[in-house]
MIPA-171192 format. One record per residue: x, y, z of N, C-alpha, C in turn; residue in three letters; chain. Coordinates in steps of 0.02 Angstrom, whole numbers, m for minus. Last residue first. Example, Ala and Ser with C-alpha at 12.3 -4.5 7.8 and 13.67 -1.06 7.14 Angstrom:
<sites>
[[642, m112, 354], [684, m53, 357], [645, 2, 394], 'ser', 'A']
[[660, m284, 390], [615, m225, 390], [660, m165, 390], 'ala', 'A']
</sites>
This chain:
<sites>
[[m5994, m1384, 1734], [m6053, m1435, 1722], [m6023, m1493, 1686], 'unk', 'A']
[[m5845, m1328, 1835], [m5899, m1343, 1792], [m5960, m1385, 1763], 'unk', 'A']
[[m5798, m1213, 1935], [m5820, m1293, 1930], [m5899, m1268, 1890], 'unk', 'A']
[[m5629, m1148, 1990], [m5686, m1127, 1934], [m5750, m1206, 1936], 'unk', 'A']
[[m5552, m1038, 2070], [m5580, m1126, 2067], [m5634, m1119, 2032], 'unk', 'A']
[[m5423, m945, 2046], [m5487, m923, 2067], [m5499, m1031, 2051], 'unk', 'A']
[[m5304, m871, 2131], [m5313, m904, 2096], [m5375, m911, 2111], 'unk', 'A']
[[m5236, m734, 2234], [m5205, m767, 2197], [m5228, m823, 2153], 'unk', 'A']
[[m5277, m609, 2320], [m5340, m656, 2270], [m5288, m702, 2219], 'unk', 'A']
[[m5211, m592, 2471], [m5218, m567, 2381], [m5256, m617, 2353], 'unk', 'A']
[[m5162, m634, 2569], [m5195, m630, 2593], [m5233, m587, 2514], 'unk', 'A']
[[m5008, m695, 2566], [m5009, m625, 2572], [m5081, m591, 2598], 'unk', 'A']
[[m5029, m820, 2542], [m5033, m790, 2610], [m5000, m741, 2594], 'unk', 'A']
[[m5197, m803, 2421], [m5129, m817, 2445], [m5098, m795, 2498], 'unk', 'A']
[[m5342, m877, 2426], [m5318, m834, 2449], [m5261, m860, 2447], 'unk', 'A']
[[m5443, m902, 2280], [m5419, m933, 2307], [m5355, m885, 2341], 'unk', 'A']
[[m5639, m881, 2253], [m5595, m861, 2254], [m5545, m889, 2315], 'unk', 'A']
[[m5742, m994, 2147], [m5732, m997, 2206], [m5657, m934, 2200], 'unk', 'A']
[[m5873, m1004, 2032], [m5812, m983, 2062], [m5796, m960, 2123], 'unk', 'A']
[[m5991, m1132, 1946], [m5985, m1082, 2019], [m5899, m1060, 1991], 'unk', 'A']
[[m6023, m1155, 1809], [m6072, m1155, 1859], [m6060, m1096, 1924], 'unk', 'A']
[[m5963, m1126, 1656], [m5942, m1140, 1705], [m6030, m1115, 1763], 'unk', 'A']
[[m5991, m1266, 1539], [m6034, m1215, 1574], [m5993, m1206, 1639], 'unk', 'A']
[[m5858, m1332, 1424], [m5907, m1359, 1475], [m5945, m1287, 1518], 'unk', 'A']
[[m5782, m1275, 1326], [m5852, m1284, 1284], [m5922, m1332, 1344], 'unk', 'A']
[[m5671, m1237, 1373], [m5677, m1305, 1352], [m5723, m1331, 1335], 'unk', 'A']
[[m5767, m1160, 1471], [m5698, m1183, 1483], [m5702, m1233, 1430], 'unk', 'A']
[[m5868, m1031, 1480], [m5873, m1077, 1444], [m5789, m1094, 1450], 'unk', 'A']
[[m5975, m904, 1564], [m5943, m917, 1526], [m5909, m993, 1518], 'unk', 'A']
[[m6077, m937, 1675], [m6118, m924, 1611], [m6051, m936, 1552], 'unk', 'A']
[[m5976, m832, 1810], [m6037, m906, 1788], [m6045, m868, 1722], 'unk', 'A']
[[m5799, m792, 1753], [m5860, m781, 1776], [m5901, m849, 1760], 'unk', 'A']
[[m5606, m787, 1796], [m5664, m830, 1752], [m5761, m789, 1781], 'unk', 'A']
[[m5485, m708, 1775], [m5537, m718, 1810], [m5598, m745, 1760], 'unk', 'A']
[[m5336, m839, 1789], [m5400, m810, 1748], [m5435, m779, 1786], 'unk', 'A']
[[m5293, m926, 1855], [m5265, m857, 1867], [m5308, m790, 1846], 'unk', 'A']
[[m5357, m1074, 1897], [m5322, m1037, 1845], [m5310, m962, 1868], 'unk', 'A']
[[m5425, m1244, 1903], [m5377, m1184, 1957], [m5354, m1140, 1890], 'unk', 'A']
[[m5580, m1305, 1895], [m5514, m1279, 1839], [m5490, m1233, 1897], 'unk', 'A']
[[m5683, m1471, 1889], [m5637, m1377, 1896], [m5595, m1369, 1889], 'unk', 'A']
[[m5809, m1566, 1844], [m5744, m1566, 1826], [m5741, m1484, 1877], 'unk', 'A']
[[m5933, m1581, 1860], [m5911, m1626, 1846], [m5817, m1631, 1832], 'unk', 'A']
[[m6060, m1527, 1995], [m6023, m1524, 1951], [m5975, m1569, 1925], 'unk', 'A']
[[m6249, m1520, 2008], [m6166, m1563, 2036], [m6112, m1549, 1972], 'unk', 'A']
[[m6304, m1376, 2110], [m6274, m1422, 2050], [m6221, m1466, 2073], 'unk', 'A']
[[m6411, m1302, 2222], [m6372, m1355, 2254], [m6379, m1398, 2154], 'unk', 'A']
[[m6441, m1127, 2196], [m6468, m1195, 2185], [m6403, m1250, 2193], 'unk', 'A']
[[m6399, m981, 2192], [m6412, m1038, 2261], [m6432, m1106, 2250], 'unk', 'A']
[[m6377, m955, 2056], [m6439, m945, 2095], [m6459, m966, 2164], 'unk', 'A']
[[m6258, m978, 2009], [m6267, m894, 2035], [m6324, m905, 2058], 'unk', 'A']
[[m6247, m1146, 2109], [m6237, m1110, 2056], [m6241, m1027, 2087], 'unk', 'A']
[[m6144, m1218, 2231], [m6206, m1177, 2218], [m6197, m1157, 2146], 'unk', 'A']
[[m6105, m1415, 2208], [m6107, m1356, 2227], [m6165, m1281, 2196], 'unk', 'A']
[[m6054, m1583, 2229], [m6110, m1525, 2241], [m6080, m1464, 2258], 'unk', 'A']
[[m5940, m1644, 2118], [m5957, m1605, 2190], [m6007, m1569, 2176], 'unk', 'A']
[[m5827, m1770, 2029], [m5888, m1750, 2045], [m5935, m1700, 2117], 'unk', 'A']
[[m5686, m1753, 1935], [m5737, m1767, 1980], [m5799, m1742, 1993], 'unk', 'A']
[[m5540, m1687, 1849], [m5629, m1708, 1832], [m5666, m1734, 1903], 'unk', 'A']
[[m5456, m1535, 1812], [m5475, m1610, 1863], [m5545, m1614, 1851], 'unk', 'A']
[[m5354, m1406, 1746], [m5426, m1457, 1769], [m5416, m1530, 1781], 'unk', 'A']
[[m5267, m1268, 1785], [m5276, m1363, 1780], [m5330, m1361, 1792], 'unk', 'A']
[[m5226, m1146, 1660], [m5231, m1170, 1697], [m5217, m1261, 1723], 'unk', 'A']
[[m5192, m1015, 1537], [m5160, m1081, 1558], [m5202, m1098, 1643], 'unk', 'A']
[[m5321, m1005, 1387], [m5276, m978, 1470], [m5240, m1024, 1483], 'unk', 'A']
[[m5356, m918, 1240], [m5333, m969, 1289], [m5292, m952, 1320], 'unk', 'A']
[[m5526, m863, 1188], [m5456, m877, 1220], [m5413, m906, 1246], 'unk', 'A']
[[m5670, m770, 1135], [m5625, m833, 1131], [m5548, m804, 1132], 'unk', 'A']
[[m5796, m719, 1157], [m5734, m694, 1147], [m5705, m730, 1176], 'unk', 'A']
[[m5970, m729, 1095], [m5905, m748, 1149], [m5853, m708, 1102], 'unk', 'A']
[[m6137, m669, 1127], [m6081, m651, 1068], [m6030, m664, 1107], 'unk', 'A']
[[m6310, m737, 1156], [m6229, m708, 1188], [m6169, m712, 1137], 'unk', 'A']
[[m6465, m682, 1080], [m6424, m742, 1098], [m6315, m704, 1108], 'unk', 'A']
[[m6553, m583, 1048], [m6550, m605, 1102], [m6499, m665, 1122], 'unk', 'A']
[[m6553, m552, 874], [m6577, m596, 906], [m6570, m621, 992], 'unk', 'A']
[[m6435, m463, 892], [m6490, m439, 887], [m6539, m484, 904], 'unk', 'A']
[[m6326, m495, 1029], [m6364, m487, 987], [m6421, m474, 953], 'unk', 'A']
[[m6242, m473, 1160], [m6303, m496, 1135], [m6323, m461, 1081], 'unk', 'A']
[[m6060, m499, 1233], [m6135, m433, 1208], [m6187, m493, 1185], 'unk', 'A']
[[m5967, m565, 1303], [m5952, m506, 1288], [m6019, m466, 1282], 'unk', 'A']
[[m5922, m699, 1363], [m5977, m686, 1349], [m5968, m619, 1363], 'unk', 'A']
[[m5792, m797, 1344], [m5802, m771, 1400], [m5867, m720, 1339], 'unk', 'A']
[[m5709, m958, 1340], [m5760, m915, 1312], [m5796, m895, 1344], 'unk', 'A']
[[m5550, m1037, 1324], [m5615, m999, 1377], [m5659, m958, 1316], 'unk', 'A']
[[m5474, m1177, 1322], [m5497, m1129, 1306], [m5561, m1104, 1320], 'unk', 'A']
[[m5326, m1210, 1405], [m5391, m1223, 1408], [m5425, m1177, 1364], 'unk', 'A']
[[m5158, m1294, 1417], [m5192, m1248, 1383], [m5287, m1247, 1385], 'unk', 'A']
[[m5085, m1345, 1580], [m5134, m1347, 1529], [m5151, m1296, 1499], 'unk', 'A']
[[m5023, m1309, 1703], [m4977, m1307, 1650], [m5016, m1324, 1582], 'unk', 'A']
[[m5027, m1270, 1853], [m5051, m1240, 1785], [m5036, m1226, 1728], 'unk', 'A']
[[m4928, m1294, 1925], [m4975, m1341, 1933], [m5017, m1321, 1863], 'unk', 'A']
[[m4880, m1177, 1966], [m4826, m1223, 1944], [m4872, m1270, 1924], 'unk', 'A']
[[m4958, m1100, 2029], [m4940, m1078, 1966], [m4901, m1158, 1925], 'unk', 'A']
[[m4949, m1134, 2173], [m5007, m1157, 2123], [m4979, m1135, 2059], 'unk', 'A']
[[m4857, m1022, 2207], [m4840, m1093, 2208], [m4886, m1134, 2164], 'unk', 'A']
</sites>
């Protein structure tokens, strides 16, 4: 049902290898999801209490560290369908 709602093009950059210099090599794409802008405290991967500024419902599996739209994603939240299946993930970004 959320599917219907995910009608934006976003583009992701999802963090593949490192380089010789130590810095992250992306692999660029685009998903369909929605983003919404507001504002919510939440954990980053370290337990630390961020506020985030926008999230993204998408189908994607998104990870922290990779990149929606060139914003940091911070946390992901996984979103249950009643089948009880990992049907959409909540992505919130910096």
């Amino acid at each position: 049902m959320i599917e219907l709602y995910m009608n934006q093009s976003l583009t992701w950059k999802h963090s593949v290898s490192v380089n010789e210099y130590n810095e992250s090599t992306f692999f660029t794409s685009t998903i369909k999801g929605r983003k919404e802008t507001g504002h919510k405290i939440v954990r980053d991967k370290h337990g630390e209490e961020v506020v985030s500024s926008a999230r993204v419902f998408t189908k994607s599996l998104i990870v922290c560290d990779d990149f929606i739209d060139d914003e940091l994603v911070l946390s992901v939240e996984s979103g249950v369908d009643l089948d009880g299946s990992v049907g959409y993930y909540t992505v919130y970004l910096k």
